[in-house]
C-alpha positions as CSV (number, residue, x, y, z in Angstrom):
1,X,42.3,97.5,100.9
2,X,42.7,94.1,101.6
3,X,40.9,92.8,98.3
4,X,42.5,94.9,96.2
5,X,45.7,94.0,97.0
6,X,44.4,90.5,96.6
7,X,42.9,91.1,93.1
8,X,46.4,92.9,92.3
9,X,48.7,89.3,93.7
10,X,45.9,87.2,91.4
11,X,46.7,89.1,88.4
12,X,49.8,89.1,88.6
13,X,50.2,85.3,89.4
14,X,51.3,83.7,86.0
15,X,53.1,86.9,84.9
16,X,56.9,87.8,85.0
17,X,56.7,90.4,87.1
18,X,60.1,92.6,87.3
19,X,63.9,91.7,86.6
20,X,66.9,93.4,86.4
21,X,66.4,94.6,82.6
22,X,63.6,96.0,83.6
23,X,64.9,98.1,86.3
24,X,67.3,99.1,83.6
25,X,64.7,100.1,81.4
26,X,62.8,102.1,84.1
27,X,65.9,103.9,85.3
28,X,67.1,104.7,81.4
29,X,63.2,106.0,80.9
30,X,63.3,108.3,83.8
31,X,66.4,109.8,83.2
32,X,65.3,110.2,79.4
33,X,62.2,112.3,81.4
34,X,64.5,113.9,83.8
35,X,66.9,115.2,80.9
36,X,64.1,116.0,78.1
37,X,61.8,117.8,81.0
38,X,64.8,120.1,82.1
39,X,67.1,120.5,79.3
40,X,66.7,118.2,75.9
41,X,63.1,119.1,75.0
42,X,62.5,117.1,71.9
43,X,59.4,115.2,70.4
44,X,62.3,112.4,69.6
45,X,63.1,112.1,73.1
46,X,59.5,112.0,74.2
47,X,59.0,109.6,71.8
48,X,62.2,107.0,72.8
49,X,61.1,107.5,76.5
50,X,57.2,106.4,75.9
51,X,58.4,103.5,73.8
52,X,61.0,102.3,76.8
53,X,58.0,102.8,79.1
54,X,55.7,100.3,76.9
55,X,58.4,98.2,76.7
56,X,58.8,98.0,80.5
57,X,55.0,97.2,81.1
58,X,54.5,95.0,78.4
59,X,57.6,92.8,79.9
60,X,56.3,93.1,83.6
61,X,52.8,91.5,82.2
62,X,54.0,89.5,80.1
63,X,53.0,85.7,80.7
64,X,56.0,84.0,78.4
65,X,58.2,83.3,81.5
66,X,61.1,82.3,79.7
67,X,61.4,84.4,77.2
68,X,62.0,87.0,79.4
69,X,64.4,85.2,81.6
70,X,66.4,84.6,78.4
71,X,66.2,88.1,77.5
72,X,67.5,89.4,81.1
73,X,70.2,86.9,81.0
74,X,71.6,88.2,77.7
75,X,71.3,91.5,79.3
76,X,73.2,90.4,82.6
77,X,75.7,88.8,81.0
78,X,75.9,91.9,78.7
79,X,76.5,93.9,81.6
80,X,79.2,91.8,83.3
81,X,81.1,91.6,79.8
82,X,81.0,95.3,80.1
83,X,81.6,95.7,83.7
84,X,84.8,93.4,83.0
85,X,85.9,95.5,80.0
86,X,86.0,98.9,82.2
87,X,87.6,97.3,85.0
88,X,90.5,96.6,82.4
89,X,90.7,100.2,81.0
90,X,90.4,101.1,84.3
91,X,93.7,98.9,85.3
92,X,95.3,99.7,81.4
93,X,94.7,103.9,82.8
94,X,96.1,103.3,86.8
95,X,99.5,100.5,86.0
96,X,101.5,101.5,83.2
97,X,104.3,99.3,83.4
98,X,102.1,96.5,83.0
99,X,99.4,95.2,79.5
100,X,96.3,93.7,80.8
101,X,94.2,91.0,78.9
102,X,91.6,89.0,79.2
103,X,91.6,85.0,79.0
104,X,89.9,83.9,76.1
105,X,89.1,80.2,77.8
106,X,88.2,81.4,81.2
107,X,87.7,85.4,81.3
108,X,90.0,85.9,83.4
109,X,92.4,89.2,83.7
110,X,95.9,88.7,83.1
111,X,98.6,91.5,84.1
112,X,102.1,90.9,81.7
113,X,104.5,93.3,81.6
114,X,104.4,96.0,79.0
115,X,106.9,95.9,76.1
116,X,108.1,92.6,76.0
117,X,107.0,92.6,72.5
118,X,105.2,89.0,71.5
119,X,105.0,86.9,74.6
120,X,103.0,83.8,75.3
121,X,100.7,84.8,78.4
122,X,100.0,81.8,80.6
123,X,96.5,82.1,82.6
124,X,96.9,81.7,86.4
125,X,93.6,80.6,86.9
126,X,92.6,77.9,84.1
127,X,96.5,77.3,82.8
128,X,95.3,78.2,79.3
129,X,98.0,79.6,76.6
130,X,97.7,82.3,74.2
131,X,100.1,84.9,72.7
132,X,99.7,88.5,72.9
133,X,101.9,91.6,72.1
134,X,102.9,94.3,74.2
């Protein structure tokens, strides 16, 4: 047991191993499997979900290093982008009496109140200008 667990860290060593993309991938594959088992049933599907599953080993094994680490940070930085645009529907949805932007310098979220018309928003945080309507 030993060994092979041995033989399994030496072929590895040199590899990339497993990220946060592909986690992503893995999850978005089983859930493609979970979906077309129970209710999609399509060779399309079955298809999309084998390719994602390549994709995930082939990336695992993979021995160019930084090319992976440059494709999981576009994906992380992806995802916070996206992470920061729901958090400001979610605040548009919740607060009404107020218009909520994002800094263009600093990506910061800025509350101003809500029609004002065209107003010059001010950034607490890096003191940037920029004008907005509301």
């Amino acid at each position: 047991m030993k060994s092979l667990r041995n033989g399994f860290y030496r072929f590895m060593a040199g590899r990339y191993g497993n990220d946060n993309l592909n986690q992503f991938i893995l999850l978005f594959a089983t859930i493609l499997i979970i979906l077309n088992s129970i209710f999609i049933s399509s060779i399309i599907v079955l298809i999309v979900q084998e390719i994602l599953i390549v994709f995930y080993f082939y990336r695992s094994f993979s021995k160019k290093i930084y090319q992976r680490q440059q494709e999981n940070f576009k994906y992380l930085t992806t995802k916070a982008r996206a992470k920061k645009i729901f958090k400001l529907f979610k605040y548009q949805i919740k607060d009404l009496k107020h218009r909520y932007y994002i800094c263009p310098n600093c990506s910061q979220i800025v509350r101003v109140p809500s029609k004002k018309g065209k107003v010059e928003v001010v950034c607490g945080k890096c003191q940037s200008k920029f004008e907005r309507r509301t």
